[in-house]
Steps between C-alpha positions, in 0.01 A plus 500: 500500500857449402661564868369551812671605855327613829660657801454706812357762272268286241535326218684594203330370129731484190321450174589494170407873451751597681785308376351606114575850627855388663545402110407825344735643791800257334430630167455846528864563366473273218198703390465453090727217500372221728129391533338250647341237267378169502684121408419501166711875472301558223247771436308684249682800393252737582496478872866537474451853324216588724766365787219326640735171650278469784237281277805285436596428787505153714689419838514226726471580873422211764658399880625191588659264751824670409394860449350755250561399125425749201617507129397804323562485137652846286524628185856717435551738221852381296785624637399554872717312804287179551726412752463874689091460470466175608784586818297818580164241520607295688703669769212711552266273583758273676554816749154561556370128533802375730607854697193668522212243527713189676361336219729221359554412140484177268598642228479860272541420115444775243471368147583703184227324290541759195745776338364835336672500197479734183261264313295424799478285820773186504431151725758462744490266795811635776447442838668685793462313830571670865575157614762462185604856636608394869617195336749679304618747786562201782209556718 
């Protein structure tokens, strides 16, 4: 159990099911471009042409004393907006953890851990942070 809140009405359960599908959600317009993977960013080329990324792919989801943490780990076909992928992440899930579920956040980092290139899969290792995110807008 990732998150849990009770009120007049019950108790409300978030699991890691449901923010796996708040992912998909994220990267439903980057369909064919942006997977997710796992830290090595490195797979056998197969699954790729099968598009079978969900065998790849590795996330880290836990709560602590300062709020939910998670670091979900992509692969990006060449040429794609890292920066509009990882923003589109990460603002989603921001809006639903903090605005929706009162839920408050450590941190959100999405890691480009590889690059679809024309000769195959290439090891990258970018991070995008929401904490570096607020940093850089003043909040």
């Amino acid at each position: 159990m990732l998150y849990q809140k009770t009120n007049e009405y019950g108790v409300i359960s978030v699991d890691n099911t449901f923010l796996n599908q708040l992912i998909k959600e994220a990267l439903k317009p980057f369909e064919g471009r942006a997977w997710k993977a796992n830290y090595k960013g490195r797979s056998q080329d197969f699954l790729i042409k099968l598009g079978n990324f969900d065998a790849l792919s590795e996330q880290v989801i836990k709560e602590s004393e300062n709020g939910v943490y998670i670091r979900i780990y992509l692969i990006v076909r060449f040429g794609i907006s890292l920066g509009a992928v990882t923003s589109a992440i990460i603002d989603s899930l921001a809006d639903v953890l903090s605005n929706d579920l009162d839920a408050k956040i450590d941190d959100i980092e999405v890691v480009i851990s590889g690059m679809i290139m024309t000769k195959g899969i290439v090891k990258r290792e970018i991070v995008y942070s929401y904490k570096q995110k607020n940093d850089e807008q003043g909040e």
